[in-house]
SEPAKE-358556 format. One line per field, with one value per residue (C-alpha): chain; y negated, z negated, x negated; residue number from 1. Coordinates in steps of 0.001 Angstrom, whole numbers. Layout:
chain	c(A, ...) .
v	c(Y, ...) .
w	c(Z, ...) .
u	c(X, ...) .
resi	c(NUM, ...) .
# end
This chain:
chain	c(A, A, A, A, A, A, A, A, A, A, A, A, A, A, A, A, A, A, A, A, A, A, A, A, A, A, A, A, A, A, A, A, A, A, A, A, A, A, A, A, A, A, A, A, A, A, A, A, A, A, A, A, A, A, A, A, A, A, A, A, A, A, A, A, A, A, A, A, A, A, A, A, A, A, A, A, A, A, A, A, A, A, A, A, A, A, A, A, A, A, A, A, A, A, A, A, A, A, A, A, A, A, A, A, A, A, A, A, A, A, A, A, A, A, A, A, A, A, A, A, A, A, A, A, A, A, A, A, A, A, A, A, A, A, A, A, A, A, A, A, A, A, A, A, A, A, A, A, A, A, A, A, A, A, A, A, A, A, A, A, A, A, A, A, A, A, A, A, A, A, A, A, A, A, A, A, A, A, A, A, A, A, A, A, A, A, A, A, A, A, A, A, A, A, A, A, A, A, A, A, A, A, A, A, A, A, A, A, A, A, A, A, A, A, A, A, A, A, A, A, A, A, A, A, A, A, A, A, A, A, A, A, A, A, A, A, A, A, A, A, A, A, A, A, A, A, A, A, A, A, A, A, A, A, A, A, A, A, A, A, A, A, A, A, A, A, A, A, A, A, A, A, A, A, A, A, A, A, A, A, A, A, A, A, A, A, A, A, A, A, A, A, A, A, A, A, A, A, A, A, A, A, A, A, A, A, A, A, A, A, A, A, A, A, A, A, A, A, A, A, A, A, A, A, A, A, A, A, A, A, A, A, A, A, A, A, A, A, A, A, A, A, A, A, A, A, A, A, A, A, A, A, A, A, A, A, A, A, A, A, A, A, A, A, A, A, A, A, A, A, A, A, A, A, A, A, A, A, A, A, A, A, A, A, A, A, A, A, A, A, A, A, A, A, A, A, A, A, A, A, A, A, A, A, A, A, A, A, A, A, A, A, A, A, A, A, A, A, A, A, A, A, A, A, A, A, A, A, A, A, A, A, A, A, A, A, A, A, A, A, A, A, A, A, A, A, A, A, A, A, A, A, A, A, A, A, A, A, A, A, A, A, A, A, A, A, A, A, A, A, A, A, A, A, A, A, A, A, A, A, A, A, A, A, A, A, A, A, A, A, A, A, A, A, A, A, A, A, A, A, A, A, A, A, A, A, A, A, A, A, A, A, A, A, A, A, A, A, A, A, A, A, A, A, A, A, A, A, A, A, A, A, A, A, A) .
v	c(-9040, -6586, -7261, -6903, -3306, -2870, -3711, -1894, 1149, 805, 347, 3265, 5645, 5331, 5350, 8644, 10321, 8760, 10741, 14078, 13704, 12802, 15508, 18172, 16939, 18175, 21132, 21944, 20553, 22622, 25870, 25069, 23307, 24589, 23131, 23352, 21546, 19796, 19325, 16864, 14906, 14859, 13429, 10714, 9660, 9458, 7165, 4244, 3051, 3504, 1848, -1491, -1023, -1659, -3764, -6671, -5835, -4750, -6523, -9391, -10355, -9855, -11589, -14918, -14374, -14146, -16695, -19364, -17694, -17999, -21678, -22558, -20257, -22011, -25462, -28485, -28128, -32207, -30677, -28071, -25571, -23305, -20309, -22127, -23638, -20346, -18206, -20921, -21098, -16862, -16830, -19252, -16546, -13467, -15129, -15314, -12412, -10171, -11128, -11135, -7261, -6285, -7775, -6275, -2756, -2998, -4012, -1053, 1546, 106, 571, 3866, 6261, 4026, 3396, 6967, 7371, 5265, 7139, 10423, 10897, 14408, 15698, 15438, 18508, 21180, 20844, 18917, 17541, 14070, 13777, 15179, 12833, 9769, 10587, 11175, 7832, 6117, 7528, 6595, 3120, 1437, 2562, -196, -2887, -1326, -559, -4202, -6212, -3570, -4856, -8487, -8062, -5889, -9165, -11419, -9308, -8892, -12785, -12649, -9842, -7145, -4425, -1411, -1066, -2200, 904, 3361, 2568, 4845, 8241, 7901, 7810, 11293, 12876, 11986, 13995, 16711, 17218, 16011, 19517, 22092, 20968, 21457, 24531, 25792, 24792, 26064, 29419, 32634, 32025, 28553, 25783, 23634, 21051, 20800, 20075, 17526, 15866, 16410, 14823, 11799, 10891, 11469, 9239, 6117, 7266, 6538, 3405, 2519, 4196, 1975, -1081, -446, -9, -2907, -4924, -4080, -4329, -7543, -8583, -7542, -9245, -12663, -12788, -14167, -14073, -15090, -14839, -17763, -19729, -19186, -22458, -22468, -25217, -26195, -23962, -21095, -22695, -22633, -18854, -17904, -20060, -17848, -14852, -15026, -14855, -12121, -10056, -10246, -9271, -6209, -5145, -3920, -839, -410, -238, 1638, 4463, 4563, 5394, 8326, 9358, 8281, 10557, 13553, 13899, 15104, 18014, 21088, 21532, 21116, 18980, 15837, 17887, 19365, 16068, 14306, 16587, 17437, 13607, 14208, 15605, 12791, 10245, 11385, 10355, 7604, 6244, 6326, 5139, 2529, 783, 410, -578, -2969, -4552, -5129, -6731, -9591, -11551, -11002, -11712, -14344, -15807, -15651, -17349, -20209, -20673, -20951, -17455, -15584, -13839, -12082, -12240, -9902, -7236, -7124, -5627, -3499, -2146, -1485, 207, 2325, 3060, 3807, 6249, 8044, 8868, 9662, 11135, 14513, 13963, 14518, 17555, 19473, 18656, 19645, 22787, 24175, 22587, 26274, 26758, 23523, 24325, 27711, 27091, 24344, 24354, 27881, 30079, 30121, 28848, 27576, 30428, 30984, 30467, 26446, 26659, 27493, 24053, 22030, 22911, 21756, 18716, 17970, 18713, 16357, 13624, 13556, 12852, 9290, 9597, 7266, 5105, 4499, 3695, 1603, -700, -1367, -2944, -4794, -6975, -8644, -9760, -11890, -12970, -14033, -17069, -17396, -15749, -13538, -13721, -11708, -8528, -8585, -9124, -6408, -4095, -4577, -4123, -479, 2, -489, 1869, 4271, 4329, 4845, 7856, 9391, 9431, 11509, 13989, 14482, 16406, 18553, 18947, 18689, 17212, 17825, 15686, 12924, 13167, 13231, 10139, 8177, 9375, 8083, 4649, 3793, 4579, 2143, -153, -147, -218, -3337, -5048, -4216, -5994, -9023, -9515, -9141, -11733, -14021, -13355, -12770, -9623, -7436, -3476, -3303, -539, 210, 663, 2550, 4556, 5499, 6380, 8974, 10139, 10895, 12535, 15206, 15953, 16069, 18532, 20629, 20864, 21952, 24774, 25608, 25475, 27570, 30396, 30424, 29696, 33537, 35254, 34153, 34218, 36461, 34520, 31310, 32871, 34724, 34000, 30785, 31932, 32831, 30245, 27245, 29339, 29535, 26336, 25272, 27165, 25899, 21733, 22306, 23849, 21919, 18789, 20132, 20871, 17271, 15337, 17633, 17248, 13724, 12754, 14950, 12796, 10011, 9209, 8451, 5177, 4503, 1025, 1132, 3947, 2402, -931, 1104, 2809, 44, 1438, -1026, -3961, -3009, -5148, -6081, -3575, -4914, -3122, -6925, -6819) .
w	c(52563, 54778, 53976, 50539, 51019, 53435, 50331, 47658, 50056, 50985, 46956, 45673, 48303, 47349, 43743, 44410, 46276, 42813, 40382, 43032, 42368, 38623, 38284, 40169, 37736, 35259, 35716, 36511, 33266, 31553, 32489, 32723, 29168, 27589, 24605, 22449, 20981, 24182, 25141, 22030, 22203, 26143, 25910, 23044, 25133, 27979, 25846, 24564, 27681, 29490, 25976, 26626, 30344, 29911, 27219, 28662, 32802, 33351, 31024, 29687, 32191, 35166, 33525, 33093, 36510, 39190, 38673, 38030, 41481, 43436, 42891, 43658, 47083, 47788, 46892, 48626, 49880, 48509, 45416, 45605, 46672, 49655, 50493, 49602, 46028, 45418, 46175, 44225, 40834, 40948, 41483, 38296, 36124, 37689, 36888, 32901, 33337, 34268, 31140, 28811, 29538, 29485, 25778, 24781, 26620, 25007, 21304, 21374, 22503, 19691, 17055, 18831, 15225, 13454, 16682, 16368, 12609, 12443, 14855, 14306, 11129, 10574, 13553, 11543, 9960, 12854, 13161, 16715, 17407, 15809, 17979, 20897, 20646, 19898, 23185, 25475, 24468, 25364, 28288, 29730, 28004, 30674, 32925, 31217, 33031, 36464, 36407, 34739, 37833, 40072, 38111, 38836, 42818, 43300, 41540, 44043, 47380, 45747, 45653, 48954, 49560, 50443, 47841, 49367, 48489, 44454, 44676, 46652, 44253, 41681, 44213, 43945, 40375, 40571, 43683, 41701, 38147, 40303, 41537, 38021, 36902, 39721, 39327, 35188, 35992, 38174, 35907, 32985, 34288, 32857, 29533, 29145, 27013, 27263, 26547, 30560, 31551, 29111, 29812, 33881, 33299, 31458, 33991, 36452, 35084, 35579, 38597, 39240, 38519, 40786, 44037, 43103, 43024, 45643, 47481, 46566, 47150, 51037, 50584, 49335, 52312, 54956, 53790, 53952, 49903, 49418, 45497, 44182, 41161, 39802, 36230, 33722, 33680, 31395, 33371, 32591, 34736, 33069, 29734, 30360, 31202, 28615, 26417, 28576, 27722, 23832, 23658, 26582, 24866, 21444, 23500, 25099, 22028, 20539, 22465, 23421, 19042, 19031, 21561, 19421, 16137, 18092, 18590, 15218, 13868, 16671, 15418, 12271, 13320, 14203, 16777, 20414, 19479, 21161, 24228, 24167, 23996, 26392, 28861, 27550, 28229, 32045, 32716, 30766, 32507, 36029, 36295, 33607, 36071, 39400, 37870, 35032, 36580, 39921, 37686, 35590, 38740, 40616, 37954, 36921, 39536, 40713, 37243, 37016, 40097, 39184, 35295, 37065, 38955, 36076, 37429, 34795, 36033, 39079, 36092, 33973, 37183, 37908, 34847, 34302, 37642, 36624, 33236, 35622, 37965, 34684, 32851, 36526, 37033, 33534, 32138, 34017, 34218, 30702, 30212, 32947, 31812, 27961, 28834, 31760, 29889, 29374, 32808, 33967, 31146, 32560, 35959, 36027, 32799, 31457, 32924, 32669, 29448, 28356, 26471, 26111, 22707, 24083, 26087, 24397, 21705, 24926, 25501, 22107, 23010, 25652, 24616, 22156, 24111, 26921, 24479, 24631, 28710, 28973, 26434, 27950, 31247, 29846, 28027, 31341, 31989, 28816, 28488, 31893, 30138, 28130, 30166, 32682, 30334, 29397, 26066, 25874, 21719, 20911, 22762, 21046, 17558, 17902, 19178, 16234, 14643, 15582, 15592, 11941, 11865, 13898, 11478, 8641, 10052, 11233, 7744, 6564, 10058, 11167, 7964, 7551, 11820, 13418, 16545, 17654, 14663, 16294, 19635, 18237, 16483, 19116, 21067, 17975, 17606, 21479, 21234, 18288, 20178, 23375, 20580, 18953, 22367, 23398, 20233, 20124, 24083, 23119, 20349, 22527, 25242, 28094, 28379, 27503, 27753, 29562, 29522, 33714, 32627, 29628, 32063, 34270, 31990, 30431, 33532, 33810, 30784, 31877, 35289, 33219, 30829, 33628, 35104, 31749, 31464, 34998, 34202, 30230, 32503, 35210, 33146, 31384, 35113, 36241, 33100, 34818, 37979, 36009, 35001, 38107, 41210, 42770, 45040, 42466, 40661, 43473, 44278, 41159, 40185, 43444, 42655, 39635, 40989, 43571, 41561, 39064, 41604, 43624, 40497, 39155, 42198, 43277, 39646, 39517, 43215, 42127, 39106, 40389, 38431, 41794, 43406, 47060, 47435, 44978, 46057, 49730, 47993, 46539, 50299, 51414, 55082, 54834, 53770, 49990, 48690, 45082, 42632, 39293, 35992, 34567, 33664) .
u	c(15665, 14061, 10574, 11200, 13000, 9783, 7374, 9403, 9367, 6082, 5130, 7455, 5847, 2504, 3088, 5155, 1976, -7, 2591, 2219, -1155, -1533, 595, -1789, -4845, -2627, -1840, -5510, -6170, -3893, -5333, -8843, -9152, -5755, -5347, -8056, -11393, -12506, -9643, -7775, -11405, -10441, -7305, -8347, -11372, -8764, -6129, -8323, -9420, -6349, -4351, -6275, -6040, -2654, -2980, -4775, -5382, -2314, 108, -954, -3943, -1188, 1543, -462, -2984, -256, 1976, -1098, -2757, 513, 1182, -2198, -1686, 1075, 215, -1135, -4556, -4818, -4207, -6374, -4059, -4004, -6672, -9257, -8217, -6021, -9849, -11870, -9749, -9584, -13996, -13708, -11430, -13776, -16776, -15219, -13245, -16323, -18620, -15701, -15201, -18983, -19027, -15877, -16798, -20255, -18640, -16312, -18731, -21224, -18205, -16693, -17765, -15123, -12475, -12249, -12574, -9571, -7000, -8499, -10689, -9188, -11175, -14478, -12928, -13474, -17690, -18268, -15152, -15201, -18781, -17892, -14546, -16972, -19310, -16392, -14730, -17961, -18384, -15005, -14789, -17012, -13830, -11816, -14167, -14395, -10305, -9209, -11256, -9119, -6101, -7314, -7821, -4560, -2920, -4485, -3433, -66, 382, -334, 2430, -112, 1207, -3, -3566, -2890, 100, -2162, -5743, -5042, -4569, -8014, -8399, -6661, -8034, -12151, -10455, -9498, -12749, -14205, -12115, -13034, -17130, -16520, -14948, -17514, -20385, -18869, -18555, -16601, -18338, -19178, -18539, -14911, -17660, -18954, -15343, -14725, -18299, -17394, -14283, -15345, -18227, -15523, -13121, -16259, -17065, -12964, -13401, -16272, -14639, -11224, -13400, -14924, -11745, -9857, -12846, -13113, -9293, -9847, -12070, -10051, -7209, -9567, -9993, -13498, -14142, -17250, -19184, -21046, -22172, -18801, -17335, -14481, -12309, -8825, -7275, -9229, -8617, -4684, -4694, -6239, -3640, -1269, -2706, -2973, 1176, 1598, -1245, 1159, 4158, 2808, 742, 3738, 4083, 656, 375, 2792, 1365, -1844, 148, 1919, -1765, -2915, -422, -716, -4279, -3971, -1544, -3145, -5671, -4158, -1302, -2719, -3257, 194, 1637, 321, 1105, 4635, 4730, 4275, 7607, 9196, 7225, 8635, 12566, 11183, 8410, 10668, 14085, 12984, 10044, 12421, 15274, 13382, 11581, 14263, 16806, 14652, 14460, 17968, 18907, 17238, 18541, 21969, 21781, 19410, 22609, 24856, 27292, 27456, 29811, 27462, 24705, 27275, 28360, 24404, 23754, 26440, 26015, 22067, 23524, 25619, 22996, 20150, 22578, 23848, 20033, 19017, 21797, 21548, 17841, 17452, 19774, 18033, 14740, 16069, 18064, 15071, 11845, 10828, 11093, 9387, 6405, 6118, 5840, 3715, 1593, 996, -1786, -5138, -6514, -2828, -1169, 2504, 2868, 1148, 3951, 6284, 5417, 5232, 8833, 10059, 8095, 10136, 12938, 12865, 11293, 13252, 16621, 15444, 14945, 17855, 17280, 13489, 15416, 17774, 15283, 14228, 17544, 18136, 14784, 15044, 18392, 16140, 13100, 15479, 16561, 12777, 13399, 10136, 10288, 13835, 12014, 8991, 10480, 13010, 10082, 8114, 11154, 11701, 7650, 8087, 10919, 8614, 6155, 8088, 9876, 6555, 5412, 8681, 8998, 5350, 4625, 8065, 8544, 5354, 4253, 8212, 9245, 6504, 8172, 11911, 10977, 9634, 13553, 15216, 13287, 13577, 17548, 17511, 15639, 18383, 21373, 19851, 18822, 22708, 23854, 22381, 22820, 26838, 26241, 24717, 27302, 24884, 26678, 29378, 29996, 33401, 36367, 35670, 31820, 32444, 34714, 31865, 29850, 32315, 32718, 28871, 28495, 32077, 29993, 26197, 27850, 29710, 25752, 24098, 26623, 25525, 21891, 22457, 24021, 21613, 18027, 18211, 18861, 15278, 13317, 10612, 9753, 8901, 5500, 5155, 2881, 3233, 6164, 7998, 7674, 8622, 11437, 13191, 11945, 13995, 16909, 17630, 16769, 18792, 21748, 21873, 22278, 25115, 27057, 26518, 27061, 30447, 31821, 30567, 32571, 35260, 36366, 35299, 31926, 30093, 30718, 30612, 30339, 27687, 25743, 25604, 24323, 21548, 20995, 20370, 22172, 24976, 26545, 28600, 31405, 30354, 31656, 33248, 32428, 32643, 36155) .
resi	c(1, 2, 3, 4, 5, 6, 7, 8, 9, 10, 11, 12, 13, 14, 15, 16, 17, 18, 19, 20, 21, 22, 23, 24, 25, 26, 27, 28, 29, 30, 31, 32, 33, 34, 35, 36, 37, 38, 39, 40, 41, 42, 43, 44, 45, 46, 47, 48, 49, 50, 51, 52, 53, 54, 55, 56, 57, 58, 59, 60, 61, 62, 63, 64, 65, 66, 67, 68, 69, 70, 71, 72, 73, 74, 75, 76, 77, 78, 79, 80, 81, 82, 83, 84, 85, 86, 87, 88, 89, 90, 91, 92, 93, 94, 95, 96, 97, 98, 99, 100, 101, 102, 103, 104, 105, 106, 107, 108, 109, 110, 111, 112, 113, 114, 115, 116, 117, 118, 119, 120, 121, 122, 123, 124, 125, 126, 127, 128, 129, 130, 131, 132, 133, 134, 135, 136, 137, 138, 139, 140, 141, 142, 143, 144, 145, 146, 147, 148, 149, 150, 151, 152, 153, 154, 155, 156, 157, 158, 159, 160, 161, 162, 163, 164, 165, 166, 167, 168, 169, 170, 171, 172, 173, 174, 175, 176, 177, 178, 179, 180, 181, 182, 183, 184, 185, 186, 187, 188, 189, 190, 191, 192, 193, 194, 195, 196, 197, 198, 199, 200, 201, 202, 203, 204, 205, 206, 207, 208, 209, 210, 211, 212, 213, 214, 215, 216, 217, 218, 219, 220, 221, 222, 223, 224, 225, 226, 227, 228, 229, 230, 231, 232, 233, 234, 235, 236, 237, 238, 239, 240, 241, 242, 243, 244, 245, 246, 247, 248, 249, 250, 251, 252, 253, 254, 255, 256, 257, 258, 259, 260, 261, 262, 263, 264, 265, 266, 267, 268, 269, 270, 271, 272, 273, 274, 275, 276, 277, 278, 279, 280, 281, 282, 283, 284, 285, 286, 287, 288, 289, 290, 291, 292, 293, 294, 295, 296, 297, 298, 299, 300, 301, 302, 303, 304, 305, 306, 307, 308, 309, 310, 311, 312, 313, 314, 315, 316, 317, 318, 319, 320, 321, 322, 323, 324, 325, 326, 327, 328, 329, 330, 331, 332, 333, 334, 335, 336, 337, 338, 339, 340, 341, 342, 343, 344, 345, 346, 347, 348, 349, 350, 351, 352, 353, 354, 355, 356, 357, 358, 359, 360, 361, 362, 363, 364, 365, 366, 367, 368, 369, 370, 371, 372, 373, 374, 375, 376, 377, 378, 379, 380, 381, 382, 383, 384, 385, 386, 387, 388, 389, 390, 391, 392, 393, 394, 395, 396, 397, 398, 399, 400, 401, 402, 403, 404, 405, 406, 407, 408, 409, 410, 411, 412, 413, 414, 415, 416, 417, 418, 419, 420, 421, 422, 423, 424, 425, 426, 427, 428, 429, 430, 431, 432, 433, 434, 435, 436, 437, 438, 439, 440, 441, 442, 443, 444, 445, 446, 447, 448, 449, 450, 451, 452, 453, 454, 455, 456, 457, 458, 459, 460, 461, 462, 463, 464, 465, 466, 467, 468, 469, 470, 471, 472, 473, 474, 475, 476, 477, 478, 479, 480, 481, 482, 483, 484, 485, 486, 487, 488, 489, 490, 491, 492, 493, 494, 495, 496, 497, 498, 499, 500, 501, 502, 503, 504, 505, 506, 507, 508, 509, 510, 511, 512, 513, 514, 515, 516, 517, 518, 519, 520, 521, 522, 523, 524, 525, 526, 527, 528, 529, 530, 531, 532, 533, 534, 535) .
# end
């Protein structure tokens, strides 16, 4: 048990000092582009890469890679396990793996005119933007081969429990933007063209690429990996995973689909509403990237633990006590960021080229995005629910489910509402998505939302509401230091954070929404009797 609260430590660290980082980039971004011309074509030429990125290297590619290179680590060297196999069968996949993403990178950038004709034909109506947007994207698209093989060598040390350098690779995707930025910034000049930065930051993103490669690949050496690439051979074992593949690919396409009709639609809004909200997206993705990624990661194979044993009943208090945990975090997560996202947009966005008025859209944006913040979590929770008892279809179905439900309601809010109506639909369509996940788990019986939970919960919401009546009275009594100078703005940035939290937490112990046992389980510090919210 201690190594693995060693590796998730070590893991959650680094990708904090990633986030710290990412979120740096930007900021600079936001004031040195703002949101204009360069900077939609910017953020689509950023998306499609990083949209099959996780696509296929990171979701699907992973999925079927790891498991099929951990057996053969593990295995008989008779068999053609051990190092040696494990090293031989992962030179067999590279040596497939590295041709099959030259032809695909090389097909896309050939057909990049209609790739971006088809998510974002209204830019061809403001002269240069549909080109500029076409020779950004294929500029960045070679960074879809260099970051997949990343994805592929971060797999292998991770089989062989060395997580840090696959957690700490993409710092330095974000440290080589942030100088991509300043060097646009600096060539560009007082008067210059947004064009230099988006062309900086495009080569920069490549270059990203190459130094994380090159990384994980002395990475990869010291830890004894010794990958090498010869004649494709398309053996059985490469065969297999790529029958693995096809089905994981289906599974995760869903919400990467779903992610490129949000920008499909974000495009034909007025200029900068791309721009505005992807970055709007930032704050959302914080409490959503620490608690629901941890959540989801560590439920599965606990989960999956307990229903291989036939309790149930440990299977049920697991997951009600993650349901607990999701909605303790989230809930007050998303009224601060809701009631403060002026504030937050201020201080960290607005300045430079990135006016007030931006701001002040970015803010809606938020608003509305981060009223799904627990239902994002919460997904998390739910769907190890099913891959746990190897049921991989009932998520994907009910995903393209709500994906369908997406699309439809885009086509009535985007035109009435706006880029807000976008983001309030994708809040309302991942709510529907937990609510039907919920159902058809109590259907099945694999698990059941109890009186002590729904207790809790209540509980939660009395001490989250007692904190956004707080944070209403207190936002208007610093409304000129969130735009000040940098002081002023960590300062009252601070003030409210650290307000809002005392009031939550001493409401929350006071009526007894906080519990003990569990919180110490979550510490980590010391042993915690189990905690029943399965009766």
């Amino acid at each position: 048990m201690s190594n693995l609260v060693r590796s998730v430590g070590t893991i959650g660290a680094l990708t904090a000092v990633s986030r710290v980082f990412g979120f740096v980039r930007d900021m600079l971004l936001s004031r040195v582009l703002g949101a204009g011309l360069a900077a939609d074509a910017w953020q689509l030429a950023f998306t499609l890469p990083n949209t099959f990125r996780r696509l296929f290297a990171e979701g699907a590619f992973s999925v079927a890679f790891v498991p099929m290179y951990t057996r053969r680590l593990h295995g008989a060297a008779e068999d053609g396990g051990g190092e040696t196999g494990a090293d031989a069968f992962a030179g067999d996949v590279l040596s497939v793996f590295v041709w099959v993403l030259l032809g695909f990178s090389a097909l896309c950038m050939a057909a990049m005119p209609g790739i971006v004709w088809l998510l974002a034909r209204e830019y061809s109506d403001v002269p240069g933007k549909f080109e500029l947007s076409v020779m950004l994207s294929r500029m960045t698209f070679p960074y879809l081969a260099l970051v997949s093989l990343v994805a592929m060598l971060s797999g292998v040390l991770n089989a062989r429990s060395r997580f840090a350098p696959g957690a700490f690779v993409p710092v330095f995707l974000n440290i080589v933007m942030i100088a991509g930025i300043v060097t646009g910034w600096y060539l560009r000049g007082e008067d210059g063209s947004d064009e230099i930065v988006a062309w900086s930051l495009a080569i920069a993103l490549t270059l990203s690429g190459v130094v994380q490669l090159a990384y994980m690949a002395w990475a990869s050496r010291r830890a004894g990996v010794r990958l090498k690439v010869t004649r494709p051979k398309f053996t059985p074992e490469v065969r297999r995973l790529g029958m693995l593949i096809l089905p994981a690919t289906f599974g995760a396409g869903i919400y990467q689909i779903s992610q490129l009709v949000d920008t499909f639609f974000a495009t034909s809004l007025p200029q900068g509403s791309l721009t505005l909200l992807k970055l709007a997206d930032r704050l959302n993705q914080m409490p959503l990237g620490i608690f629901g990624i941890a959540l989801g990661t560590a439920i599965l194979p606990m989960l999956a633990r307990h229903i291989q044993q036939g309790d149930a009943g440990e299977a049920q208090r697991l997951q009600a006590n993650a349901v607990e945990v999701g909605t303790l975090l989230t809930l007050p997560a998303a009224v601060a960021l809701a009631i403060c996202a002026p504030a937050f947009v201020t201080a960290f966005f607005v300045g430079g080229k990135m006016t007030l008025a931006d701001g002040a859209i970015m803010a809606n944006i938020v608003v509305a995005l981060v009223c799904g913040l627990p239902a994002y979590v919460l997904v998390k929770v739910f769907q190890p629910a099913f891959f746990s008892r190897e049921d991989t279809r009932t998520p994907v179905w009910t995903a393209a489910f709500v994906l369908a439900v997406n699309i439809a309601l885009n086509f009535y809010v985007v035109p009435r509402y706006g880029i807000v109506g976008l983001a309030a639909a994708t809040a309302i369509c991942a709510t529907l998505n937990v609510v039907t996940l919920t159902i058809i788990l109590q259907l099945r019986g694999w698990f059941r939302f109890t009186g002590a939970l729904a207790s809790r919960i209540v509980r939660q919401v009395l001490a989250t509401a007692a904190m956004g009546a707080f944070l209403y009275w207190l936002m208007p009594l610093m409304a000129d230091r969130y735009g000040g100078t940098v002081l002023e703005r960590t300062w009252s940035l601070g003030v409210l954070v650290a307000g809002g939290m005392i009031v939550f937490f001493g409401v929350a112990f006071a009526i007894g929404a906080l519990d003990k046992d569990l919180l110490a389980q979550l510490r980590r510090r010391r042993p915690a009797k189990p905690v029943d919210l399965a009766e």
